[in-house]
N, CA, C and O of each residue as an XYZ file, in Angstrom:
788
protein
N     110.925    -23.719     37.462
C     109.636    -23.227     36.996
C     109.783    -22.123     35.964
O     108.814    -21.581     35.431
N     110.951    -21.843     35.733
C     111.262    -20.340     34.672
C     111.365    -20.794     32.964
O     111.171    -20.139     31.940
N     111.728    -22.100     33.177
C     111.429    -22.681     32.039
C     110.164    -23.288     31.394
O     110.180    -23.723     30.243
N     109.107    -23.299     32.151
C     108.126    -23.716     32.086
C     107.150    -22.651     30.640
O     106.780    -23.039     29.532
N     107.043    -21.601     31.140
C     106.507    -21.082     29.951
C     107.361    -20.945     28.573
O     106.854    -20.568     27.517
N     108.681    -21.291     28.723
C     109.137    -21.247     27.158
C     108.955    -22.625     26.512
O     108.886    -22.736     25.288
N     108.852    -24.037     27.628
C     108.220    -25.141     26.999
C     107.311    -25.066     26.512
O     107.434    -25.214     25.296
N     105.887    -24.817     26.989
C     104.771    -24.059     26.902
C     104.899    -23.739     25.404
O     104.460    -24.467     24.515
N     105.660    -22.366     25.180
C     105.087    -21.817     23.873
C     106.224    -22.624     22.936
O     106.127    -22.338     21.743
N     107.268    -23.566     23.263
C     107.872    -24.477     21.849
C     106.991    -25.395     21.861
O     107.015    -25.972     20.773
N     105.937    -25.979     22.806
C     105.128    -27.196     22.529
C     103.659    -26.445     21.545
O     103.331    -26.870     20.437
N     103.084    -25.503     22.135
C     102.412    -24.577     21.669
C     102.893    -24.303     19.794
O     101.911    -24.304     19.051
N     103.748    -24.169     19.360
C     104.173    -23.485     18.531
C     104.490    -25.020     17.196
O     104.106    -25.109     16.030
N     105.278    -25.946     18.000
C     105.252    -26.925     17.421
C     103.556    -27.929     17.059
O     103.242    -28.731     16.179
N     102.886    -27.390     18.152
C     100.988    -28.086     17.725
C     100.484    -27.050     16.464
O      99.403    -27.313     15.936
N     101.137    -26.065     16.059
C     100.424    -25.029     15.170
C     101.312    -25.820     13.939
O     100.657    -26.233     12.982
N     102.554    -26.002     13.946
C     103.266    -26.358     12.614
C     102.584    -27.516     12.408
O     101.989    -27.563     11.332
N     102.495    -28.451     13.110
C     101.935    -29.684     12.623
C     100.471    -29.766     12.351
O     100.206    -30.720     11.619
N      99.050    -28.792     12.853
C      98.015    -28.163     12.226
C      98.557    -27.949     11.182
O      98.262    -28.783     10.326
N      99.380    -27.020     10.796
C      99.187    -26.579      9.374
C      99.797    -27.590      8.256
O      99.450    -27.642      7.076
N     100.754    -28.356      8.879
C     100.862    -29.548      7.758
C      99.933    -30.376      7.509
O      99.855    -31.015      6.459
N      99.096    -30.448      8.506
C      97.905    -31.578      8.503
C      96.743    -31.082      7.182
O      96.274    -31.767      6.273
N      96.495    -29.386      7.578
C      96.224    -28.907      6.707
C      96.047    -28.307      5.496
O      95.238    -27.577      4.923
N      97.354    -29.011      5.252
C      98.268    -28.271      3.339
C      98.646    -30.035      2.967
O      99.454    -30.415      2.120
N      97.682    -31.035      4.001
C      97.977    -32.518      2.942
C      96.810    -32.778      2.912
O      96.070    -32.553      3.869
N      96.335    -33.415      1.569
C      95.165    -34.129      0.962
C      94.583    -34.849      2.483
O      95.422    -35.366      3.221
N      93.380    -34.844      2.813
C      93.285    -35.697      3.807
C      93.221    -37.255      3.636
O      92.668    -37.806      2.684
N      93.916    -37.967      4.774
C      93.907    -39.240      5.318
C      94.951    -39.716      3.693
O      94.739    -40.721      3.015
N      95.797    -38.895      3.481
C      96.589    -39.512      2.368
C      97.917    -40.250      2.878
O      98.619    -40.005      3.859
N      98.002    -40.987      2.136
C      99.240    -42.133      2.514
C     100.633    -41.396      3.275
O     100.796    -40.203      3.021
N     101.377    -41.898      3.960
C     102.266    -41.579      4.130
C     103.489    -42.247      3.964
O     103.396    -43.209      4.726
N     104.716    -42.299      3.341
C     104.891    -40.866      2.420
C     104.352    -40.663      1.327
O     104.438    -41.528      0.455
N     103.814    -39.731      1.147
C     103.299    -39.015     -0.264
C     103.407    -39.856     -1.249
O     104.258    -40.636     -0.823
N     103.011    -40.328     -2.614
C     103.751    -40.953     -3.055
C     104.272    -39.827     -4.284
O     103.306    -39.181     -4.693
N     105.439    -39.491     -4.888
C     105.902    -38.890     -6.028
C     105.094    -38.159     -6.733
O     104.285    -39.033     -7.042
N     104.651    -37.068     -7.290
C     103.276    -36.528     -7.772
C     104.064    -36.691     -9.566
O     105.223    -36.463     -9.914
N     102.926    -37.144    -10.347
C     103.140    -36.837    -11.465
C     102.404    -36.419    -12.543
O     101.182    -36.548    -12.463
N     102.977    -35.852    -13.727
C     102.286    -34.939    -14.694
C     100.526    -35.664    -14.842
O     100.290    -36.870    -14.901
N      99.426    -34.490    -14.876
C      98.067    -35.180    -14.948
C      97.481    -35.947    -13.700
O      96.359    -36.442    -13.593
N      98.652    -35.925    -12.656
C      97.781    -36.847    -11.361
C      96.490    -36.265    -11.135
O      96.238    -35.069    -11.279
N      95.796    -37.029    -10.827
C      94.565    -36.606     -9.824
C      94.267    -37.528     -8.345
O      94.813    -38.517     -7.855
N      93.228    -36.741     -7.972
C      93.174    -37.179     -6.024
C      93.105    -38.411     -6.250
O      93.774    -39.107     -5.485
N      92.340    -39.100     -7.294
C      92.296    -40.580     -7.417
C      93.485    -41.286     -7.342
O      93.512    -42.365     -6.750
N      94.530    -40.792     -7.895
C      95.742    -41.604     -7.934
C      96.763    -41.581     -6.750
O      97.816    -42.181     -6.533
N      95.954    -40.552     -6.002
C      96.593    -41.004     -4.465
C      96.632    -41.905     -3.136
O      97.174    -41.840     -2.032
N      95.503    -43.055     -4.037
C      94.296    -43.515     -2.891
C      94.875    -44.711     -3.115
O      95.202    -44.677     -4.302
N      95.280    -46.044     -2.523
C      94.861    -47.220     -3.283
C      93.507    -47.936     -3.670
O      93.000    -48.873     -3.052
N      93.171    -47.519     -4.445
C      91.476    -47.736     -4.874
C      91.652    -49.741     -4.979
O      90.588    -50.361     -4.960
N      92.415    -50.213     -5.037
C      91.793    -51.426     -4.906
C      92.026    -52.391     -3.251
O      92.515    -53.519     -3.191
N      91.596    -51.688     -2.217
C      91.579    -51.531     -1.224
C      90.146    -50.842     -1.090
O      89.892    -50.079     -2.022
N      89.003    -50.985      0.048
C      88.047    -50.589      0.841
C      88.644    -49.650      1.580
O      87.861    -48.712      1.735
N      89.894    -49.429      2.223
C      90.225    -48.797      3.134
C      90.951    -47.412      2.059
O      91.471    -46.500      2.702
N      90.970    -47.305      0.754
C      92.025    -46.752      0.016
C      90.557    -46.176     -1.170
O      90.871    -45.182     -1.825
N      89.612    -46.525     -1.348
C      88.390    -46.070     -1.146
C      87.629    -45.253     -0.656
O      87.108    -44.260     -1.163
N      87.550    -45.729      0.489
C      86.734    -44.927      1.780
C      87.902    -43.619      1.737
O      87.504    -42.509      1.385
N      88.888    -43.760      1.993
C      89.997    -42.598      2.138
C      89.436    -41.659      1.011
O      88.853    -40.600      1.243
N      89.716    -42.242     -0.410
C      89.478    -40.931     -1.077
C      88.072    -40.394     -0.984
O      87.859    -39.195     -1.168
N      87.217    -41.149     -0.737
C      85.659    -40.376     -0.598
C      85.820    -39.562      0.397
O      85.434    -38.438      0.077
N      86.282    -39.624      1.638
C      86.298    -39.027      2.759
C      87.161    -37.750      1.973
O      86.501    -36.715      2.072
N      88.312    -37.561      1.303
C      88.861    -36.397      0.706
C      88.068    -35.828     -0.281
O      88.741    -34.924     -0.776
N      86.882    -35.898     -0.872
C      86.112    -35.461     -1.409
C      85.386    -34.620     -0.949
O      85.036    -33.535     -1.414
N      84.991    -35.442      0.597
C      83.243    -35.499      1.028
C      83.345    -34.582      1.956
O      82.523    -33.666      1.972
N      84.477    -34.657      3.003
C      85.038    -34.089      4.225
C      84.610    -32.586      4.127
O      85.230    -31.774      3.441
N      83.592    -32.306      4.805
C      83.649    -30.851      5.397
C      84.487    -30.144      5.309
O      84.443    -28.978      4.916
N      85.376    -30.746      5.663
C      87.111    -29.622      5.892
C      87.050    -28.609      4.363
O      87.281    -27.401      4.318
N      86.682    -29.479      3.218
C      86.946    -29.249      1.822
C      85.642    -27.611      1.958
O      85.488    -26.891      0.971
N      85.050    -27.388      3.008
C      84.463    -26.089      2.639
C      85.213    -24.821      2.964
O      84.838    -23.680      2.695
N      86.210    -25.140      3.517
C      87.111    -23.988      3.950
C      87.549    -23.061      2.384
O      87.412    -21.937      1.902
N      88.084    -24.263      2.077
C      88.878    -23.157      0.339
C      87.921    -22.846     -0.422
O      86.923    -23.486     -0.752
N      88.330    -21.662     -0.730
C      87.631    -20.419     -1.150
C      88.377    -19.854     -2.668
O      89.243    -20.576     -3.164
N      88.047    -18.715     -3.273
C      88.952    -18.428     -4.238
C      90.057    -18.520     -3.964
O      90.699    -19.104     -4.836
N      90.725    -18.148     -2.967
C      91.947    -17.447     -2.825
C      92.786    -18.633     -3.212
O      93.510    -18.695     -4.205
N      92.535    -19.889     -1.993
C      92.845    -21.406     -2.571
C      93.058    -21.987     -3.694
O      94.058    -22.600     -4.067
N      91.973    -21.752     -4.288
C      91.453    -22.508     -5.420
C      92.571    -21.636     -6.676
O      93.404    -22.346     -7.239
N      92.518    -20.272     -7.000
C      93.571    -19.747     -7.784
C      95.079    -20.234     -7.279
O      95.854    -20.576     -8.172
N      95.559    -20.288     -5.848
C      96.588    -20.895     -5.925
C      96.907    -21.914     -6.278
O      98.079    -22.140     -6.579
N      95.670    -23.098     -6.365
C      96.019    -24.314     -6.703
C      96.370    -24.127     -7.913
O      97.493    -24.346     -8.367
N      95.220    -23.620     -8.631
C      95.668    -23.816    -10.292
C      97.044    -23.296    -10.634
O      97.706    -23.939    -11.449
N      97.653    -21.959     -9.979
C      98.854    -21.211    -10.504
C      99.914    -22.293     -9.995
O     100.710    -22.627    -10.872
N     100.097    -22.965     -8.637
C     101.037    -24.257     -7.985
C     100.673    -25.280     -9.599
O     101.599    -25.220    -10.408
N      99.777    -25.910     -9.922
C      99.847    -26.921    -10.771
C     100.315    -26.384    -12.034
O     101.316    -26.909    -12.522
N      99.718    -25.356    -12.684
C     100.221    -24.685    -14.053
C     101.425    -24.418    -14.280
O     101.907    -24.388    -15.413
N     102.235    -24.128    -12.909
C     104.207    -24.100    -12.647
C     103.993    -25.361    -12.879
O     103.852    -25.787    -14.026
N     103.957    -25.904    -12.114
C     104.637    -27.729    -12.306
C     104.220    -28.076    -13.553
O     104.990    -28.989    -13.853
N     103.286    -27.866    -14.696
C     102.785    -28.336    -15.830
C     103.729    -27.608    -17.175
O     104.141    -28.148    -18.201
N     103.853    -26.326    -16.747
C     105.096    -25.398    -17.420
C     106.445    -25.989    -17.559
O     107.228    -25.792    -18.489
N     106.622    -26.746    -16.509
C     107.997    -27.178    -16.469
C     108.971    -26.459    -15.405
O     110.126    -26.068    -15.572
N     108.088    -26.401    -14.167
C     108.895    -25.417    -12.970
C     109.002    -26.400    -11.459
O     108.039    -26.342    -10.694
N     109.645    -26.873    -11.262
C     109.709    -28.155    -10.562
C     110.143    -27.272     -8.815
O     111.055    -27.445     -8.007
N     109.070    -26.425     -8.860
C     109.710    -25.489     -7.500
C     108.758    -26.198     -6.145
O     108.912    -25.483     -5.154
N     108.132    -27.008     -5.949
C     107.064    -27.378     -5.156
C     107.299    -28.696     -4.955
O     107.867    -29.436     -5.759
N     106.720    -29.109     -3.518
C     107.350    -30.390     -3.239
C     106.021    -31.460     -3.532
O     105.048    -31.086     -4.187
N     106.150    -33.067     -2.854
C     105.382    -33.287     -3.535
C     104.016    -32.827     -2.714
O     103.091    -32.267     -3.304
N     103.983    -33.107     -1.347
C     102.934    -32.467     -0.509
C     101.855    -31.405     -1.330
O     100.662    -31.445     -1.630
N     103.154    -30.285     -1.543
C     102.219    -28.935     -2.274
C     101.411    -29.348     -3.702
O     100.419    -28.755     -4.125
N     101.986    -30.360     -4.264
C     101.111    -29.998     -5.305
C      99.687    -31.761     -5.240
O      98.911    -32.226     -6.075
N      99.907    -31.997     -4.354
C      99.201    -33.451     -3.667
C      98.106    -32.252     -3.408
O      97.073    -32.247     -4.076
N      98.345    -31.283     -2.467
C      97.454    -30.324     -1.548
C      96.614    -29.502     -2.724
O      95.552    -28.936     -2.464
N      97.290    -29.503     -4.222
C      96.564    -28.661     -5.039
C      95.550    -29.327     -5.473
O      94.405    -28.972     -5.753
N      96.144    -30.466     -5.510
C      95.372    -31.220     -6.598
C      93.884    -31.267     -5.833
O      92.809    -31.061     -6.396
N      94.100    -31.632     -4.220
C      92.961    -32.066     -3.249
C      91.893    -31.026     -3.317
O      90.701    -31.217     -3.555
N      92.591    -29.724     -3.034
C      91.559    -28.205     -3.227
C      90.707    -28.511     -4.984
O      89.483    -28.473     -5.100
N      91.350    -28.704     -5.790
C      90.827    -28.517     -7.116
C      89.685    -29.301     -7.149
O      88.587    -28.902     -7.536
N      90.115    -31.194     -6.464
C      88.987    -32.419     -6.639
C      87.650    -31.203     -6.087
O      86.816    -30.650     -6.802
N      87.828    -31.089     -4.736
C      86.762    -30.891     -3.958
C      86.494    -29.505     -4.001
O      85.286    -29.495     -3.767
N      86.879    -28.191     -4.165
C      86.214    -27.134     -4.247
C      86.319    -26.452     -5.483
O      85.820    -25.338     -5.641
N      87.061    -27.171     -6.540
C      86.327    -26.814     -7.912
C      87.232    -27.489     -9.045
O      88.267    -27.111     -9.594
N      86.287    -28.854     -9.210
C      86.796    -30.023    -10.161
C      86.750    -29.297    -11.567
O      87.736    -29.586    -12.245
N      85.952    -28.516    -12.123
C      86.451    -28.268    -12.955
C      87.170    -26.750    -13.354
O      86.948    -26.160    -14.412
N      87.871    -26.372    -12.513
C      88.849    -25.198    -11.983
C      88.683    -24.193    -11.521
O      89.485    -23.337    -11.150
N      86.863    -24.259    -11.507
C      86.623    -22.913    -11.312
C      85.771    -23.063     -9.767
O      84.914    -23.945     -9.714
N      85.930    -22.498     -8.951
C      84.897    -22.539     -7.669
C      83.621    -22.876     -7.493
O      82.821    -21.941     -7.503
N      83.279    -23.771     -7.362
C      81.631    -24.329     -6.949
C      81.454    -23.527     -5.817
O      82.356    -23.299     -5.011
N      79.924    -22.947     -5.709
C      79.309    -22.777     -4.354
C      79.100    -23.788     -3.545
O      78.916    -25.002     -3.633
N      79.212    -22.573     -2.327
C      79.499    -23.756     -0.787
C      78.553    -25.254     -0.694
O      78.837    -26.417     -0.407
N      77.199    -24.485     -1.132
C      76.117    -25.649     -1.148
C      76.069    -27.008     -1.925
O      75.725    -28.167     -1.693
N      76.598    -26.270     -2.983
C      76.727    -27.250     -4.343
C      78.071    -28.179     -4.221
O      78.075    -29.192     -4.920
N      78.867    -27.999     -3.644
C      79.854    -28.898     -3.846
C      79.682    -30.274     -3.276
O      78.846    -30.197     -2.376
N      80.315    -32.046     -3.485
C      80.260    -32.559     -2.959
C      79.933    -32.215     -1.178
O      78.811    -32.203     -0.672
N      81.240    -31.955     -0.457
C      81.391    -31.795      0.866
C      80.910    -30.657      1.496
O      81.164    -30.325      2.654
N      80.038    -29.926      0.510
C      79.233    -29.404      1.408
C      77.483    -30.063      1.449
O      76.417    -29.486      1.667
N      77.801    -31.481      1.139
C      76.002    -31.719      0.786
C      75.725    -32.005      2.044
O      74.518    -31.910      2.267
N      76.619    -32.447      3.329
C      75.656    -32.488      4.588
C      75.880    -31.549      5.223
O      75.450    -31.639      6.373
N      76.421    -30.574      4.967
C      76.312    -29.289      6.255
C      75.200    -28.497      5.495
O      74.584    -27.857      6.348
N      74.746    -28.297      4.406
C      73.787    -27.733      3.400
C      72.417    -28.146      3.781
O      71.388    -27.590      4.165
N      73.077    -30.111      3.350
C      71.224    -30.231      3.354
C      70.644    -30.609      4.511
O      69.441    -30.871      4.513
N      71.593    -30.720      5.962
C      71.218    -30.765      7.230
C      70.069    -29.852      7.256
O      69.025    -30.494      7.147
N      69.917    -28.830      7.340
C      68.566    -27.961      7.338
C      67.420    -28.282      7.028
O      66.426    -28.334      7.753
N      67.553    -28.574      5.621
C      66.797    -29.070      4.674
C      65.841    -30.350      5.294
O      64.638    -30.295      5.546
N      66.602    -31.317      5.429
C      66.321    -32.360      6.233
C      65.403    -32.214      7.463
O      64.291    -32.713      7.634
N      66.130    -31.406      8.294
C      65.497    -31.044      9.763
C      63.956    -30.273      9.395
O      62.969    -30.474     10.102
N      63.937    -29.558      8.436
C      62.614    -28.725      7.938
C      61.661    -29.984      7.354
O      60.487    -30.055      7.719
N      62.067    -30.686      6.695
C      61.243    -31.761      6.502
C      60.728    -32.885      7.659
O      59.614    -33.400      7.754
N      62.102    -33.115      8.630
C      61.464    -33.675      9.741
C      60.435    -33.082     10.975
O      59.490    -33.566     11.597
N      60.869    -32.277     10.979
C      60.016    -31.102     11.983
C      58.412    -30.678     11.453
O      57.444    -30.423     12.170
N      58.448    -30.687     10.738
C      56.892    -30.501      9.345
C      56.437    -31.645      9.207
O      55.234    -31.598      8.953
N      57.038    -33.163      9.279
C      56.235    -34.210      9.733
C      55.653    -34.579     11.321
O      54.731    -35.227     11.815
N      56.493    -33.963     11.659
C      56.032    -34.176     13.227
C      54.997    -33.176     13.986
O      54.007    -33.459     14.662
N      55.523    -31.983     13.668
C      54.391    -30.914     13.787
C      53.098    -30.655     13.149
O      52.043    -30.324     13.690
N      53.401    -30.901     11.675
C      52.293    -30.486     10.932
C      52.094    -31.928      9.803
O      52.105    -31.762      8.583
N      51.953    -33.039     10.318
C      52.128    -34.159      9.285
C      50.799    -34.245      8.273
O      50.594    -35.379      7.838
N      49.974    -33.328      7.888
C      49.094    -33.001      7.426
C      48.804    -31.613      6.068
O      47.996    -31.322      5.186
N      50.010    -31.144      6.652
C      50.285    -30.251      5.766
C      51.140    -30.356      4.435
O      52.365    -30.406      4.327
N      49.875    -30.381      3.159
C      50.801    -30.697      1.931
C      51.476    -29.800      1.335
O      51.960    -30.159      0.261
N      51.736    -28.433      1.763
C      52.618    -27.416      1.220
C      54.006    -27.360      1.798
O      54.986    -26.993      1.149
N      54.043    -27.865      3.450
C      55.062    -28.422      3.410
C      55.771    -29.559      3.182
O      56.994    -29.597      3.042
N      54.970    -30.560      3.138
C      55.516    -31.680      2.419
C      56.372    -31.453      1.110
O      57.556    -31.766      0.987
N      55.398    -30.721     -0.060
C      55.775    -30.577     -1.284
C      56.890    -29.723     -1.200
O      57.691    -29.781     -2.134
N      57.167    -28.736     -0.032
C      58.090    -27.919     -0.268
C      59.269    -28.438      0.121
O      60.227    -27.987     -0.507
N      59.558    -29.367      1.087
C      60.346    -29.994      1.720
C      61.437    -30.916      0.579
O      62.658    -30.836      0.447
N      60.603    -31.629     -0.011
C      60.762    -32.324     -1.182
C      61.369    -31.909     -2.437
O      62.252    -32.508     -3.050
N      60.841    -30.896     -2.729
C      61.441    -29.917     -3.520
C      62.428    -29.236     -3.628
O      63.120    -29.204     -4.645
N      62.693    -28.429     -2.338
C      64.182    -28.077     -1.495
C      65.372    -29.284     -1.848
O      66.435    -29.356     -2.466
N      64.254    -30.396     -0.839
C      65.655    -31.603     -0.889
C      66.211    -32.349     -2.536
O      67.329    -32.644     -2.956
N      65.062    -32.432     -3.036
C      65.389    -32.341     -4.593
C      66.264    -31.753     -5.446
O      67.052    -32.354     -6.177
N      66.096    -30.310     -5.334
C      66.468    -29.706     -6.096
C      68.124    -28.684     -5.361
O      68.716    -27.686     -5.770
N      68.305    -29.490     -4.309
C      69.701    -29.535     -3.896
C      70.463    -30.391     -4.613
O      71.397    -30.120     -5.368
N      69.849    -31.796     -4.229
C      70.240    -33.403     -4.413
C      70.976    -32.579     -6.490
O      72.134    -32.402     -6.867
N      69.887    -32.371     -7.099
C      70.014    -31.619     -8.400
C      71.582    -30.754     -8.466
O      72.700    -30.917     -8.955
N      71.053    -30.042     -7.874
C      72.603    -29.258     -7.754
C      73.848    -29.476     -7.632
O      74.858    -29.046     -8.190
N      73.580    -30.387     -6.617
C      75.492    -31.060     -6.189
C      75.408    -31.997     -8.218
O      76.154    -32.048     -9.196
N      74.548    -32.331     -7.980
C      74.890    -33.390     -9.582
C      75.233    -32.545    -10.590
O      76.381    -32.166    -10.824
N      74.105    -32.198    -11.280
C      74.986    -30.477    -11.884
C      76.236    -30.132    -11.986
O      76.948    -30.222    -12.986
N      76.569    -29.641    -10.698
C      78.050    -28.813    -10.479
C      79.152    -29.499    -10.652
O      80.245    -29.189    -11.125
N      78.462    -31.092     -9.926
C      80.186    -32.276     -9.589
C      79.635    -33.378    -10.743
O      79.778    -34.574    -10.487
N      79.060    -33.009    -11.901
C      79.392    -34.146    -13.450
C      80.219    -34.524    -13.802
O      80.363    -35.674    -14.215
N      81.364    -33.319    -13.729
C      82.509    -33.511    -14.355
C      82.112    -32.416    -16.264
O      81.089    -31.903    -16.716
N      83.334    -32.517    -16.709
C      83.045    -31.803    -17.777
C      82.165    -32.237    -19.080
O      82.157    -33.339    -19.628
N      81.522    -31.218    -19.379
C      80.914    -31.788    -20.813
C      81.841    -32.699    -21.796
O      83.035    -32.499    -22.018
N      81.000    -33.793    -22.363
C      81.394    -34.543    -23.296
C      82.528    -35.229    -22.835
O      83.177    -35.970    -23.573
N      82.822    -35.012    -21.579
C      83.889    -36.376    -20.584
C      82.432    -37.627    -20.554
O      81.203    -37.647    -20.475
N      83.958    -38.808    -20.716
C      83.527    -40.153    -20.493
C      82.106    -40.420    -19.014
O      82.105    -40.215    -17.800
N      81.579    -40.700    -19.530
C      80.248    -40.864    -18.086
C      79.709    -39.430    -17.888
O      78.784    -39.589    -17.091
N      79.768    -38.464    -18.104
C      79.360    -37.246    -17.450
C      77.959    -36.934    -18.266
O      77.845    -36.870    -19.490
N      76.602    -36.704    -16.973
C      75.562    -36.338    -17.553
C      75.419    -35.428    -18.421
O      75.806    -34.473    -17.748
N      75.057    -34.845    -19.774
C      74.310    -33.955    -19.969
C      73.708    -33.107    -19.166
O      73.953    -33.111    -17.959
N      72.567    -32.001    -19.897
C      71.552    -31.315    -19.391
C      70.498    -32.113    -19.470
O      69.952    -32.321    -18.386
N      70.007    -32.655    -20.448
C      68.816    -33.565    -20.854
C      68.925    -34.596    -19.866
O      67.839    -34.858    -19.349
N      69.994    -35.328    -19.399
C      70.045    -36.454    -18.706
C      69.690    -35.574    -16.823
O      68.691    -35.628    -16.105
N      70.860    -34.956    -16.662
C      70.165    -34.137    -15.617
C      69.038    -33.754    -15.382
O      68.672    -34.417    -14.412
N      68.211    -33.048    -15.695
C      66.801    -32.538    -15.945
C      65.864    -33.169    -15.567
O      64.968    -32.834    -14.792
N      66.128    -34.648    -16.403
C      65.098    -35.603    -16.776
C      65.012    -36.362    -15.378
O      63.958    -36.919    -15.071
N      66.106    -36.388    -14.535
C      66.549    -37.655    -13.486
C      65.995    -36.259    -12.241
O      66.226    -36.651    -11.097
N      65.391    -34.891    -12.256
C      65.057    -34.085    -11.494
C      63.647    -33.807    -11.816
O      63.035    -33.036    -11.078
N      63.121    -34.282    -12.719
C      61.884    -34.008    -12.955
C      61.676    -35.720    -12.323
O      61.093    -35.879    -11.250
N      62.099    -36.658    -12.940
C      61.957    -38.024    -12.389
C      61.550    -37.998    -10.974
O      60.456    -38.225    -10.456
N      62.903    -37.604    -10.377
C      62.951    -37.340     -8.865
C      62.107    -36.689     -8.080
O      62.032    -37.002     -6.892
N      61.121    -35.403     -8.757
C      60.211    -34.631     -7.664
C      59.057    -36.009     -8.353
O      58.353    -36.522     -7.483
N      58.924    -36.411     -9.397
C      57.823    -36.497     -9.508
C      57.647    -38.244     -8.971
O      56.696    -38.949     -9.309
N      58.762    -38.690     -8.105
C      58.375    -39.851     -7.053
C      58.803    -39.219     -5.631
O      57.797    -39.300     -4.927
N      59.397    -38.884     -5.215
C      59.759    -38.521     -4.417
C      58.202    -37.440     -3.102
O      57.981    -37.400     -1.892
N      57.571    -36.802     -4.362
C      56.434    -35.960     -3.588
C      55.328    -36.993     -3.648
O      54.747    -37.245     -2.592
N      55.065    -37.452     -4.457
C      53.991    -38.534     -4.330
C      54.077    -39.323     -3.049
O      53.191    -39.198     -2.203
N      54.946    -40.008     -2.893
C      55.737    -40.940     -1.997
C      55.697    -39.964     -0.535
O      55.143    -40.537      0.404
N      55.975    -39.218     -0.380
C      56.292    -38.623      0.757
C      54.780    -37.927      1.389
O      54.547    -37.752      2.584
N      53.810    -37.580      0.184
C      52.522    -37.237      0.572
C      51.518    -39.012      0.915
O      50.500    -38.949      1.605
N      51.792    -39.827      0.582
C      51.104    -40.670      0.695
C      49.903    -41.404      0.177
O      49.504    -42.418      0.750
């Protein structure tokens, strides 16, 4: 029985190392890694012509988990990728798989999106949102200030994540302002109609 608590804390100790590897790899990414190379992105980790290689990378986008990194993250990613882009081959491939994942999802274009605005935070965000609109139909299904406000909220979230996750100006497919705008004015102005009745 004297050995019992030092099993204890090597089993203990070994569940924390493997947390934290779980947590410094892209999620649900292949195993093994495959080779990281110059310009990769999360896309090229996925097999996209696969449903199952698909779903994977959306889930590394979308995943909650992706609200954890914060600046602190997000500057390491860029300084981990900017070595490897310099020509400093000090990082394995994991680490810079793990940069690339922080960059997709908490700030595609390098700089930090707010919590709300990012892809993976649109259902822990607009859960509220939602519930305020359902609760205001059930309680008060008569009331058009909350209707309109409900709508509006959920709108002009829906707005936001688009906004933030376009991708960069004058990239291939990426909305404008005019195109944005127009698809948010579009949006309240079916969306409240529709929902008032």
């Amino acid at each position: 029985f004297s050995s019992a608590p030092v099993f204890m804390a090597a089993l203990w100790n070994a569940a924390l190392r493997r947390r934290d590897d779980l947590l410094r790899s892209p999620p649900l990414a292949p195993e093994p890694l495959p080779p990281f190379r110059p310009g990769a992105r999360l896309f090229d980790l996925y097999d996209m012509s696969t449903v199952a290689g698909r779903w994977r990378y959306n889930w590394a986008l979308l995943s909650p988990l992706g609200l954890r990194w914060g600046l602190e993250e997000v500057a390491e990613a860029n300084a981990v990728l900017d070595g490897y882009a310099a020509g400093g081959r000090l990082r394995s491939d994991r680490e810079l798989w793990h940069a690339t994942a922080v960059l997709a999802t908490a700030a595609p274009g390098g700089e930090l999106l707010p919590l709300p605005l990012r892809g993976c935070g649109w259902t822990a965000c607009n859960i509220p949102i939602i519930a305020f609109m359902v609760v205001s139909a059930l309680r008060h299904p008569t009331c058009i200030r909350r209707i309109v406000l409900g709508q509006w909220l959920n709108q002009t979230h829906l707005a936001g994540i688009t906004w933030f996750n376009r991708g960069a100006d004058g990239a291939d497919g990426a909305p404008g302002r005019a195109t944005v705008l127009a698809s948010y004015v579009f949006a309240l102005a079916t969306a409240i109609p529709i929902a008032v009745g």
